[in-house]
N, C-alpha and C positions, 0 to 999 in steps of 0.2 A: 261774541260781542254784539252788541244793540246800536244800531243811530236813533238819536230822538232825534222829531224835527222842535228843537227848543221852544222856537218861538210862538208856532203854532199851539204848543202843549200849555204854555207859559198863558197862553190869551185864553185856553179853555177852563185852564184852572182859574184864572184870575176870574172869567164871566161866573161861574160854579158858586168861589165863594160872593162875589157882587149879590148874585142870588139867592142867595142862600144864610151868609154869615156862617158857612161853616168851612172849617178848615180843613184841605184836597191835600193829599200827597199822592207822587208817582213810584213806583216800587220797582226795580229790576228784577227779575226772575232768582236772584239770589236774595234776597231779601233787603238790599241796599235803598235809600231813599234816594232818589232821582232828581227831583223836583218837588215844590212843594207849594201851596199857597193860602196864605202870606208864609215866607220862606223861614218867620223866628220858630221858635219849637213853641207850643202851647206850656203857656206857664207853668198849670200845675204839675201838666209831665215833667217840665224841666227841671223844676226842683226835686220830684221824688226820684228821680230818675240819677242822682247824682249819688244816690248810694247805690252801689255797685250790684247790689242782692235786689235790689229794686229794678235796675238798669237788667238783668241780664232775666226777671220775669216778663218784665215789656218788650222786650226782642222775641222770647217764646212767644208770647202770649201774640204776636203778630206772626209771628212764622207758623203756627199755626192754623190762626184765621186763612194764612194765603194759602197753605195745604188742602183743607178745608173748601174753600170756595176754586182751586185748580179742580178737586174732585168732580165737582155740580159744574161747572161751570156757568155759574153763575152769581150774581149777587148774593151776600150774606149779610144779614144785620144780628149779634151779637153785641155779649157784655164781654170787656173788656178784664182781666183780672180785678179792678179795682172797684169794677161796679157800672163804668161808664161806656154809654151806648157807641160802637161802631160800627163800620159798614166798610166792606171789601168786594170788589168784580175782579175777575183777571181778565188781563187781555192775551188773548194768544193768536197764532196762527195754526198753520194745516196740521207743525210737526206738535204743537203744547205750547203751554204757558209760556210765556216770554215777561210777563210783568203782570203787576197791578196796580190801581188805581183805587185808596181809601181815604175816604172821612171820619171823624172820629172825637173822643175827649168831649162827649157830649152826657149834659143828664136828662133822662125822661121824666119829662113834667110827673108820670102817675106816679112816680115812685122816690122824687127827688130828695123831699125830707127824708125820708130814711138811709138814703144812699151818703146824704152829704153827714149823717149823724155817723154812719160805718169811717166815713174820711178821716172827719175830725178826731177818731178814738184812732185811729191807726197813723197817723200823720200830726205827732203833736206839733204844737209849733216851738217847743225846746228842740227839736230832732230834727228839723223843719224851718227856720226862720223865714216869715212871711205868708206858710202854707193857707194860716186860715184867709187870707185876703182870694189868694188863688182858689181856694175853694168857691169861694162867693162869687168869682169871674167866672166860675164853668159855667156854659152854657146850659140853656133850658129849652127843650122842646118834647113837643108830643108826641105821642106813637107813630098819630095820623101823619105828623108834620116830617119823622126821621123814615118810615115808611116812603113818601111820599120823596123825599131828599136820596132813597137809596134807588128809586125809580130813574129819577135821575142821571145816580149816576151811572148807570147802567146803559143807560141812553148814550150818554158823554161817553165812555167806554167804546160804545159800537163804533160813534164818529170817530172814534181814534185808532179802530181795528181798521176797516172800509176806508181809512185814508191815508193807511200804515206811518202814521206820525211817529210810533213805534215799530223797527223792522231789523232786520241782520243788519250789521255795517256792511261794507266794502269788502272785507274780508272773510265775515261771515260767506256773503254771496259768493264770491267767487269758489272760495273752499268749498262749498256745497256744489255749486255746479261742477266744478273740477273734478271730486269724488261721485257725483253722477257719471259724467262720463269717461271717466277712467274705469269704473264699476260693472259698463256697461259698451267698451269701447268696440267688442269685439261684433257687433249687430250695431242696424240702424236706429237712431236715435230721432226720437220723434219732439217739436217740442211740446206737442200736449202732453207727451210723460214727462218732460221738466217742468214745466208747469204743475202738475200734480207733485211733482217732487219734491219742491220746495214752497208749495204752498200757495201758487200767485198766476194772476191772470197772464194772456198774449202781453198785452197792453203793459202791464205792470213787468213783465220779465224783459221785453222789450225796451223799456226806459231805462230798469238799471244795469244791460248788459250795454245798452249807449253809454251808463255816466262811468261805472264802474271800468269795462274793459275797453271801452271806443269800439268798440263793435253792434251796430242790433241787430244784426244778420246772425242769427245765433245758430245757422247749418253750415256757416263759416268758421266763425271760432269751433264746432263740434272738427270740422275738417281741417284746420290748423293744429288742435291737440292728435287728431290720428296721426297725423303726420312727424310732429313733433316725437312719439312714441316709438315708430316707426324707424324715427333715424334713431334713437336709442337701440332698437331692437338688432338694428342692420350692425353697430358695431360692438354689443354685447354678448351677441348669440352668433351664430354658426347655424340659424335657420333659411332654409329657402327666401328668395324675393318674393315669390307667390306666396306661402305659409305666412310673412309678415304681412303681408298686405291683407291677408283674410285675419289675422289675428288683431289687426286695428279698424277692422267693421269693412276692407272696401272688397266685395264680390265678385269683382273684375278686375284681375289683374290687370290689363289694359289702360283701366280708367286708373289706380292704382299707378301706374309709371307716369303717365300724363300730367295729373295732377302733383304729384313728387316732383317731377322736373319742372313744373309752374315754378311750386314754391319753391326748389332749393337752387336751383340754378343747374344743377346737373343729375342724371339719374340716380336712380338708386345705387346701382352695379357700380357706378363711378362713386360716390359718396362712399361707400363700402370701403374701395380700395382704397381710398384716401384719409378716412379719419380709422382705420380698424389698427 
């Protein structure tokens, strides 16, 4: 699962289309829409969209664009099945895509008569009630101008990667670190290799192991899950106290008993006998 920071996303979309007059959506990594702006569906989509055969080519015809541009990574400007110009970035982190950000429902000025004559024969308005009005509201721009609008948003994209406005939720994070060092319990854990692991700076693993687990000492919590395992280990298994203590990363048995009797209030040997 993903956190968005709403508000922040809501104020880039909203500047996007200010700018622009064109209409921004946020995408989830599973193809769901997010966010959007202005939040109503585009007319003429929403009418043809209401038959069902119509409805489930515009789902492909997006799930592929985002296939497509996860590939390259990068911006794509494309026709949409019906003729009409859009544009797709993903945004992702260290591990992949995690979402996207498109515009779209636009016609290109070079080629727009012929495009809105293709509509009109495929979109009667007995089939369709209203279609031709909605056809005449599609927008118009130029190659130079949707070019220029997919540089953009490409741009807008970056600032929303570099500012992880989109990112794991709470439980994404935690599960990921968990499974790093459960993965990796038995040796010393560094966190420039969580950092590489999950994709994110000092700085940035630092804040959300503050907001997330109340901890940012993150050689603490790594030595709180040893421990944690540890007493698992002591009343599951029939292995030595030294064997546990090397099988939860500590190389010194010594430091291993110390630390154990910090945290639990009694040794290990006594833990043992008492919950086994």
């Amino acid at each position: 699962m993903l956190h968005y920071d709403t508000a922040r996303l809501h104020k880039i979309l909203k500047d996007f289309y200010t700018l622009t007059k064109i209409k921004i959506v946020l995408i989830d990594n599973e193809f769901n829409e997010q966010l959007a702006y202005p939040s109503e569906r585009f007319e003429f989509c929403d009418r043809i969209r209401k038959n069902l055969t119509n409805n489930a080519k515009c789902v492909n015809c997006d799930k592929n664009a985002c296939i497509r541009c996860a590939a390259k990574k990068e911006v794509i400007l494309y026709r949409c099945y019906t003729g009409l110009m859009e544009a797709i970035v993903p945004i992702y982190d260290q591990k992949g895509v995690i979402g996207y950000i498109m515009f779209g429902q636009i016609l290109a000025s070079e080629d727009s008569d012929e495009i809105k004559k293709k509509l009109y024969k495929n979109y009667t308005e007995q089939s369709y009630p209203g279609i031709q009005e909605a056809i005449e509201r599609i927008p118009i721009y130029s190659m130079e101008e949707l070019n220029a609008a997919a540089t953009l948003l490409q741009a807008l994209t970056a600032l929303v990667i570099s500012n992880r406005w989109v990112a794991p939720d709470k439980t994404e994070f935690i599960r990921r670190l968990d499974q790093y060092i459960e993965n990796n319990i038995n040796r010393s854990i560094t966190v420039d290799e969580i950092c590489e692991e999950l994709g994110v700076g000092r700085t940035y693993l630092y804040k959300m192991a503050k907001k997330y687990i109340g901890e940012s000492k993150i050689a603490e919590y790594i030595r709180n899950r040893r421990i944690e395992l540890s007493q698992k280990l002591l009343v599951d298994t029939d292995d030595s106290i030294a064997e546990i203590a090397s099988a939860v990363g500590f190389t010194d048995y010594v430091h291993f008993a110390r630390i154990f009797k910090q945290s639990c209030g009694i040794s290990a040997k006594n833990y043992r006998k008492i919950n086994k």
